[in-house]
C-alpha positions, 0 to 999 in steps of 0.5 A, a space after each residue: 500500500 503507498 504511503 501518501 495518497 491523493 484522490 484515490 492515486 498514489 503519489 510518489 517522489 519523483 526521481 528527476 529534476 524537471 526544469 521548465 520556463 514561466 516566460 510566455 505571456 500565457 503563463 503570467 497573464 490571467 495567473 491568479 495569486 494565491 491559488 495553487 492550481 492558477 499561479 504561473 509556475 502550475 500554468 507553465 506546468 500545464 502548458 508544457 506538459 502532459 499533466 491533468 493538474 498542478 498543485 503549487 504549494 509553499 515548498 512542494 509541487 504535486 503534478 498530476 499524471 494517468 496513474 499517480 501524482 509525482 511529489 517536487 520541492 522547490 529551492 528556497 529562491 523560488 520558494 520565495 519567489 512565490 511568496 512574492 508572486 502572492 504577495 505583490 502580484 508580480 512575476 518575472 519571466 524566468 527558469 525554474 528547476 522542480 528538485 528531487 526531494 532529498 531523503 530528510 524530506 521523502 514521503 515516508 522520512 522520519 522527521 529528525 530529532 532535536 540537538 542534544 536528543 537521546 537519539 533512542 528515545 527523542 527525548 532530551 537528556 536530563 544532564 541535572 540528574 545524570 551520572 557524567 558521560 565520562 570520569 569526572 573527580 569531583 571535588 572534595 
């Protein structure tokens, strides 16, 4: 059974970076902020590929195929770029390269645990009442 599902369809990690270009007219114009099925990075999507939908959220992009849903994550300069978009109304033709998720981000992974955890556990070490990590003489 897959991990993440999406409208009855699996949805999986895809496995290579798609670079796509949001430059025509069509992909700006008539793009709506805020909406993650019409902004112009999903209209470019659409154009430009064979895809039932896009889904283009604050750090991952869902597009639609047949069978299943491929999962993208965006870098942080076009992460920003969107914020921008839905904030200010203003989108620059540019390119734009869809990234594999790296493994910490996986469907499936684990979220990580904190610094200084008990990495068994996930819960942080009570260093009051603990007996040393190593020797120590205390003082008499």
């Amino acid at each position: 059974m897959p991990k993440l599902v999406l409208n009855g369809k699996p949805v999986e990690d895809t496995k290579r970076n798609l670079t796509i270009q949001v430059n025509r007219p069509q992909d700006i114009k008539g793009a709506t902020q805020t909406d993650d099925q019409n902004c112009p990075i999903a209209r470019a999507l659409k154009r430009g590929f064979n895809v039932l939908s896009v889904s283009v959220g604050a750090g991952v992009v869902y597009v639609e195929l047949k069978d299943r849903y491929l999962r993208y994550v965006m870098s942080r300069e076009d992460q920003e770029m969107v914020r921008a978009y839905d904030k200010a109304g203003y989108f620059r033709p540019t390119t734009i390269t869809l990234l594999v998720p790296p493994p910490s981000k996986a469907i499936g992974a684990r979220a990580g645990t904190k610094s200084g955890s008990n990495t068994r556990t996930g819960r942080a070490r009570n260093v009051r009442n603990a007996p040393p990590l190593r020797h120590v003489r205390l003082p008499h």
